[in-house]
DRENDO-1510 file (C-alpha; in Angstrom, 1 decimal, always signed):
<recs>
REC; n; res; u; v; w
REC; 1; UNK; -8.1; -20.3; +12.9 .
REC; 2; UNK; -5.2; -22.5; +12.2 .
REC; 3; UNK; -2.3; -21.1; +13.7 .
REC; 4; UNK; -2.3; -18.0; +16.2 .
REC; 5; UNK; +1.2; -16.6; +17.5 .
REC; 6; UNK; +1.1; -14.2; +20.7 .
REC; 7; UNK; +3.9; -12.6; +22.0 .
REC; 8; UNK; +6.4; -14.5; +20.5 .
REC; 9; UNK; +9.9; -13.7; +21.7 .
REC; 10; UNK; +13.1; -15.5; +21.3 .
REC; 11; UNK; +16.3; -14.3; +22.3 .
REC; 12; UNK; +19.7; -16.3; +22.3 .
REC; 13; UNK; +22.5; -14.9; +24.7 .
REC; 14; UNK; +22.7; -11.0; +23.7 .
REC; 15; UNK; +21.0; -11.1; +20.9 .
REC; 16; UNK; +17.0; -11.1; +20.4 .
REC; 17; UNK; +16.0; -13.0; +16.9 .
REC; 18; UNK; +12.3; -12.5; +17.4 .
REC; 19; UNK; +11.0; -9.4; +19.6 .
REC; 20; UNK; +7.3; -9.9; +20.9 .
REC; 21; UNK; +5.5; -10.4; +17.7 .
REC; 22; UNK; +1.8; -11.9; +16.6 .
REC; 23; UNK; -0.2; -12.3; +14.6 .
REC; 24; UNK; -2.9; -15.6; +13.0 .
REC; 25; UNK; -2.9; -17.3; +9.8 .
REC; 26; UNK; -7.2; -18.9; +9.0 .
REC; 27; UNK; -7.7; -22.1; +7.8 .
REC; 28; UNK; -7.0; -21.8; +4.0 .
REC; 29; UNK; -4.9; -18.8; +3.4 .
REC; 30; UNK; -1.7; -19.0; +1.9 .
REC; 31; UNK; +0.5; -16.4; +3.8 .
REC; 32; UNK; +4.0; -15.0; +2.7 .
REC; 33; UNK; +6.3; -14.7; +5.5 .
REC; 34; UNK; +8.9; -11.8; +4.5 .
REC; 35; UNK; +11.6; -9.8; +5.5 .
REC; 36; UNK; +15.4; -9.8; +4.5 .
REC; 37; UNK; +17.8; -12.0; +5.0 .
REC; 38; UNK; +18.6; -12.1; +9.5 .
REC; 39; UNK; +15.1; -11.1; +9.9 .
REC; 40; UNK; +13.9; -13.8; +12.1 .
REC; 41; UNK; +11.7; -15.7; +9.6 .
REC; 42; UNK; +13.0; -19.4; +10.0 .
REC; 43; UNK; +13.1; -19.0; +13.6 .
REC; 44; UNK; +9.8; -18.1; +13.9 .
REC; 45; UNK; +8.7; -20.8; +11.6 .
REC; 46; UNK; +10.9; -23.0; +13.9 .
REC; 47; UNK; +9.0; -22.6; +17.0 .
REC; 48; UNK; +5.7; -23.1; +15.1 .
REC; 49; UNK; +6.3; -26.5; +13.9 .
REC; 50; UNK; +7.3; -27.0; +17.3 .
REC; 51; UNK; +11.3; -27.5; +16.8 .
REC; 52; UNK; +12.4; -25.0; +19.5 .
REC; 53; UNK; +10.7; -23.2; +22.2 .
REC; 54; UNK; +10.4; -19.2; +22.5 .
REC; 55; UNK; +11.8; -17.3; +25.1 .
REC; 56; UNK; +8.2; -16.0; +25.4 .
REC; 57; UNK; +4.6; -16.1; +24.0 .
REC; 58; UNK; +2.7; -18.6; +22.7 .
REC; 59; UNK; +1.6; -20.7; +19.9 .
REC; 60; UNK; -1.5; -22.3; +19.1 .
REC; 61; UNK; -2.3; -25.2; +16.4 .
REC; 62; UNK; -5.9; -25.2; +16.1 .
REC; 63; UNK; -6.3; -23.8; +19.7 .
REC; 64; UNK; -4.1; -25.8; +21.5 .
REC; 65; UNK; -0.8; -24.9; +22.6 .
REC; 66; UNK; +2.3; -26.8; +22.6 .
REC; 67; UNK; +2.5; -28.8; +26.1 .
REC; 68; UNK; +2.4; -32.5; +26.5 .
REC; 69; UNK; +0.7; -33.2; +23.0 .
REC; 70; UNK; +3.5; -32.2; +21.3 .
REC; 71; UNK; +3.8; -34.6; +19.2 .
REC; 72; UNK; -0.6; -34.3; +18.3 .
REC; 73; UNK; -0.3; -31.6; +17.6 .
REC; 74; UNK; +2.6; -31.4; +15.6 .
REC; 75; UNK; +1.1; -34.5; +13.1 .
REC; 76; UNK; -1.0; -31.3; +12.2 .
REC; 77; UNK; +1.8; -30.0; +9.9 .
REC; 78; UNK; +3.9; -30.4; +7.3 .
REC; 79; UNK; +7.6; -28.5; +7.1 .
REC; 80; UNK; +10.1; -28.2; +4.8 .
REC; 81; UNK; +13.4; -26.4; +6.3 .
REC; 82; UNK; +15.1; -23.7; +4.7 .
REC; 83; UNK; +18.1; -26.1; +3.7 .
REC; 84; UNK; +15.8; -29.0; +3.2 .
REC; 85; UNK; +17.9; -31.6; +4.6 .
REC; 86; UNK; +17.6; -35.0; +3.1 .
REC; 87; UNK; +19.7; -38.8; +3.1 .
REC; 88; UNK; +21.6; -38.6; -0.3 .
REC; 89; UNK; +22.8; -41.9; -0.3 .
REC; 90; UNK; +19.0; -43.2; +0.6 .
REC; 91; UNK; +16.8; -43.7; -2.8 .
REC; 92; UNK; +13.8; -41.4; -3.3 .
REC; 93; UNK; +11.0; -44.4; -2.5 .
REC; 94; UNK; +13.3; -45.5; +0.0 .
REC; 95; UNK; +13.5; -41.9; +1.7 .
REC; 96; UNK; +9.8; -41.2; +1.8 .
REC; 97; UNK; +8.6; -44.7; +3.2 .
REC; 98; UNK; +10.8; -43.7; +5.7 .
REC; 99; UNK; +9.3; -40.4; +6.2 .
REC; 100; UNK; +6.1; -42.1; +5.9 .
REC; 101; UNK; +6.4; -44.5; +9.5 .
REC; 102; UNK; +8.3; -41.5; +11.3 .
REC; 103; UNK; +4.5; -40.0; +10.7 .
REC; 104; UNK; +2.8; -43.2; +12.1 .
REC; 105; UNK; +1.8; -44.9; +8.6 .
REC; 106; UNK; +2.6; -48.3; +8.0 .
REC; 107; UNK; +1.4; -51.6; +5.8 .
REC; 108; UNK; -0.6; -50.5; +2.7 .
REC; 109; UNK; -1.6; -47.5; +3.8 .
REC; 110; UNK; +2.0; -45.9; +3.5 .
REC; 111; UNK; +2.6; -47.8; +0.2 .
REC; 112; UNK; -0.5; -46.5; -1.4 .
REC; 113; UNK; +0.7; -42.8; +0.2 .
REC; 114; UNK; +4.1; -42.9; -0.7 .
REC; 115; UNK; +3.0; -43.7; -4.4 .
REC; 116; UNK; +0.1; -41.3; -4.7 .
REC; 117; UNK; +2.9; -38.3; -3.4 .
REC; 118; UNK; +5.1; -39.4; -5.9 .
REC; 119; UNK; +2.9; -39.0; -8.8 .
REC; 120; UNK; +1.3; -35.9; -7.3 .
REC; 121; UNK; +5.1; -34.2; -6.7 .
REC; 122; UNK; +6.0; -35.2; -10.5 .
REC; 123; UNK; +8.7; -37.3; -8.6 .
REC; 124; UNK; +7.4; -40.7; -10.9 .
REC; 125; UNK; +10.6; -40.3; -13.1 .
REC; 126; UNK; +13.2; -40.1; -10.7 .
REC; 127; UNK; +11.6; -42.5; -7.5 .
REC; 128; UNK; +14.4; -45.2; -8.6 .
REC; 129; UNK; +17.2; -42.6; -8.4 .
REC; 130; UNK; +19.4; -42.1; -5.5 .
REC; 131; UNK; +18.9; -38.7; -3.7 .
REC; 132; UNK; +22.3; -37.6; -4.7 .
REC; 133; UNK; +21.8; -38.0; -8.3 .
REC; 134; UNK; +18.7; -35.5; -8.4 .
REC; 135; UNK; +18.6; -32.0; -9.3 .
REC; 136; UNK; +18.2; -29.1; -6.6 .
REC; 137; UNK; +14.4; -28.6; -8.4 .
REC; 138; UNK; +14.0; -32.4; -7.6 .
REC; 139; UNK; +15.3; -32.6; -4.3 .
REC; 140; UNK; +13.2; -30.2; -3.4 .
REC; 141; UNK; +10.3; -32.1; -4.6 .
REC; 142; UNK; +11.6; -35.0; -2.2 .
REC; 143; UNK; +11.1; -32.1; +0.5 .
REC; 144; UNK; +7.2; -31.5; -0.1 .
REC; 145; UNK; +7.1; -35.0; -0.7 .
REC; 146; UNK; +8.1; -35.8; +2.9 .
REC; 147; UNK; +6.7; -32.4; +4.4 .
REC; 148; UNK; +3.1; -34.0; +2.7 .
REC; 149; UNK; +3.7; -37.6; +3.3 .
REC; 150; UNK; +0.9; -37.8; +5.9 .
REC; 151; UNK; -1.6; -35.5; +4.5 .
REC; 152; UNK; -1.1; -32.6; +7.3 .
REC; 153; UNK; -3.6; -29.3; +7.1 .
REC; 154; UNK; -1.2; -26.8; +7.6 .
REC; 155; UNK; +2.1; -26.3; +5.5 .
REC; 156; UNK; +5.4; -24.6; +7.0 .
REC; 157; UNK; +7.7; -23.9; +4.2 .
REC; 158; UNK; +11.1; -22.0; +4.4 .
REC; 159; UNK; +12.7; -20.6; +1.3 .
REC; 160; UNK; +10.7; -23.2; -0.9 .
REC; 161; UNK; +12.1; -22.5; -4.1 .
REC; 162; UNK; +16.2; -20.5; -3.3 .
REC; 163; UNK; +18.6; -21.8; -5.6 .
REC; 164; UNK; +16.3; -22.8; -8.2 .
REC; 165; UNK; +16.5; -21.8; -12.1 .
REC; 166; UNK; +13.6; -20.4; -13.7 .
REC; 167; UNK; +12.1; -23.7; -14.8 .
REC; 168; UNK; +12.3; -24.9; -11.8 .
REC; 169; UNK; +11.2; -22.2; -10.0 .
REC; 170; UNK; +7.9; -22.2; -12.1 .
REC; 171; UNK; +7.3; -25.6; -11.6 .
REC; 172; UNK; +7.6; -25.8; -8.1 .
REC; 173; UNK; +5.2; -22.9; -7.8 .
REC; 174; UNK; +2.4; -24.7; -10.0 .
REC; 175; UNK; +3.1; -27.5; -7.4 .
REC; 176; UNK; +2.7; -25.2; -4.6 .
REC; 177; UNK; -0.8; -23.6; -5.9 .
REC; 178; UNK; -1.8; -27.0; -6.3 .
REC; 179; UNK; -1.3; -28.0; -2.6 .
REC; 180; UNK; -2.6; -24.7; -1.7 .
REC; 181; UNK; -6.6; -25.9; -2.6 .
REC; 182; UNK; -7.2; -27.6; +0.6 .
REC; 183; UNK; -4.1; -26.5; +2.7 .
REC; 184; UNK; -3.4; -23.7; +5.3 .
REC; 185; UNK; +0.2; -22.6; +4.3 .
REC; 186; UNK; +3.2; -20.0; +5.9 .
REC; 187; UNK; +5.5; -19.6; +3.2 .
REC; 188; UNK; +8.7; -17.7; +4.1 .
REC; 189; UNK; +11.0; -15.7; +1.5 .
REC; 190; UNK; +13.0; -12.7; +0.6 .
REC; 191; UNK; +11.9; -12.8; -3.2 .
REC; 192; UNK; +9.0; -10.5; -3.1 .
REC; 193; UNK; +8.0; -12.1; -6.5 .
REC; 194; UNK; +7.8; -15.0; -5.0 .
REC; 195; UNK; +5.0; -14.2; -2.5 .
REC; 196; UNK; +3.1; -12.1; -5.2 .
REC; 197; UNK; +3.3; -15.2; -7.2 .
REC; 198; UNK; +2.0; -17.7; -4.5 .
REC; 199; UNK; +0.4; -15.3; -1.5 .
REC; 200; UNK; -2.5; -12.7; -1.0 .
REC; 201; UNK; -1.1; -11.7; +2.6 .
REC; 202; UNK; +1.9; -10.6; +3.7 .
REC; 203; UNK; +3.6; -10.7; +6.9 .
REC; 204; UNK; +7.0; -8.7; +7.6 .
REC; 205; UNK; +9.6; -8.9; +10.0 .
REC; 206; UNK; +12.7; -6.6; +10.2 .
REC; 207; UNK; +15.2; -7.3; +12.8 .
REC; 208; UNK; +12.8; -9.4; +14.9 .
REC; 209; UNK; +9.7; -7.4; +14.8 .
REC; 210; UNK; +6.5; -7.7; +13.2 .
REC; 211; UNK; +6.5; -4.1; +10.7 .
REC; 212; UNK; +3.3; -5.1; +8.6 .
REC; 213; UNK; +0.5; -8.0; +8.3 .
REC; 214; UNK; -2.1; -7.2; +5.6 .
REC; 215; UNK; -2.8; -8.2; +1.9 .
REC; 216; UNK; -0.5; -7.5; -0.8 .
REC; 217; UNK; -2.7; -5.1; -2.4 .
REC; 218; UNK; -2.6; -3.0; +0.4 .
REC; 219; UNK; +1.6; -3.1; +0.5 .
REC; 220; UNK; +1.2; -2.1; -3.4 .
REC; 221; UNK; -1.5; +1.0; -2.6 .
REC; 222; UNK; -0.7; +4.9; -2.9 .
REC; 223; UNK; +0.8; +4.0; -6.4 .
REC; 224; UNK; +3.9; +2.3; -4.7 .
REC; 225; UNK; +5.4; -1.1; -5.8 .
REC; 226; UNK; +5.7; -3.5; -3.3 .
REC; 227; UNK; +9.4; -3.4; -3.8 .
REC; 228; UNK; +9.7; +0.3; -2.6 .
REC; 229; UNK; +7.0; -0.7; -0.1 .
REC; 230; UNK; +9.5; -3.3; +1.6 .
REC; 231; UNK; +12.7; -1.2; +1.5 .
REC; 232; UNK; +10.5; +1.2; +3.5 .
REC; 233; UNK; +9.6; -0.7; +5.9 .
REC; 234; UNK; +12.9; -3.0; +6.1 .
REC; 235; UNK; +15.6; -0.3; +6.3 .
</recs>
């Protein structure tokens, strides 16, 4: 498997954001990590990539857990932040050969990657434009772009598409099922269109603990929607 969580607890003075949860994602799947807003989602998605440490438990990428190899093991994934924080004042090109040798590629090889990202994000228009002069749907194309810049296996993405409008929305879902074909990928959101739209399994936290971890047709079963499903389950 690609990513296995045990145990996972992280608590921050009083209060306890993620409560002894686990569960594995296998090379491949597309999983939708949901619960409401407070949950604990980008926390937990912030100790996978690696960014913090938990209070308690363990995580594994690909068997190993975070130690020494940090860094290995990290070149493993891609992540794109809830608020996707970028350089505005850096151009699009500019921004992603810079992402490019932060991941260790350099000379050709990160010209020829930073192109081939571009066309394959639809960022070809816009590579010439300051970051600042681009759209929220395009800026968060820079985001994949950087989050894919060195061709990682497993995807971390955090609210991929809040703030978008519909356009963009759809487009940066065709964009993410595209990815998907030879990617694992942990998608977090609180749009349960959203993961019926990208995911087949669903993983749901409420207040810090794990609540459910099966397939979306099973949340949907005993002629429920999966709307009514999550309320039950989130209240």
């Amino acid at each position: 498997m690609s990513i296995e969580v045990s145990g996972l607890k992280k608590i921050y003075g009083n209060q306890v954001a993620v409560n002894g949860i686990s569960f594995s994602v296998n090379t491949g799947e597309i999983v939708g990590f949901l619960g409401p807003n407070g949950a604990g989602k980008s926390t937990t998605m912030k100790i996978i990539t690696g960014f913090i440490s938990p209070t308690e438990g363990t995580v594994r990428i690909h068997g190993r857990a975070f130690g020494p190899d940090t860094i290995a093991l990290k070149s493993h994934m891609g992540y794109l932040p809830e608020n996707n924080p970028l350089y505005p004042d850096m151009y699009v090109s500019e921004y992603l050969l810079f992402a490019g040798r932060l991941n260790g590629l350099k000379g050709k090889a990160l010209k020829e990657k930073v192109e081939n990202i571009i066309d394959r994000v639809g960022l070809s228009p816009e590579k010439h434009k300051k970051i600042e002069q681009l759209s929220k749907g395009y800026r968060q194309r820079v985001g994949l772009a950087q989050a894919l810049i060195h061709d990682p296996d497993i995807l971390v993405l955090d609210e991929p598409t809040t703030g978008l409008d519909p356009n963009q929305l759809t487009e940066i879902r065709a964009l993410i099922k595209e990815i998907a074909k030879n990617k694992t990928i942990i998608l977090s959101t609180h749009i349960l269109q959203e993961a019926e739209a990208l995911c087949h399994r669903a993983i749901i936290i409420n207040k810090g603990n794990l609540v459910a971890d099966c397939p979306l047709y099973e949340l949907k079963s005993k002629n429920q929607s999966l709307e009514k499903t999550f309320r039950e389950l989130t209240q």
